[in-house]
C-alpha positions, 0 to 999 in steps of 0.5 A: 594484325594482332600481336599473336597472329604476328608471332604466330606467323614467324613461328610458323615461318622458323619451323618450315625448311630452310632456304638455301643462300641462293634462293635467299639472294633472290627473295632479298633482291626481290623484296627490296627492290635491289636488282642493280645488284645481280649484275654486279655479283655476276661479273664478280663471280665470273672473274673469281672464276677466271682468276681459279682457271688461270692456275690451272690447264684451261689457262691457254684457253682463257688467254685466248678470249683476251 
């Protein structure tokens, strides 16, 4: 590949829509081959949930599951 057909090619790609940051975790999860990540961030997300819930009305209800 040329060097013009490269900058031709990231031109083409900075002018299209942008993706979002979610759509952009998944192409880098899959382009790098860093699967063992989504599990990680999962359980992260589910606890950061847990701990915004914990304040709220649906506190009995999550302390019943423990």
């Amino acid at each position: 590949m040329s060097e013009s057909e490269k900058k031709s090619e990231f031109q083409t790609a900075a002018q299209g829509p942008e993706d979002g940051l979610i759509a952009e975790f998944i192409q880098f999860l899959k382009e790098n081959k860093k699967w063992w990540l989504a599990p990680i961030l999962l359980v992260l997300l589910m606890m950061g949930a847990l701990i915004l819930l914990s304040g709220s009305a649906a506190a009995p209800f999550i302390y019943t599951l423990f």
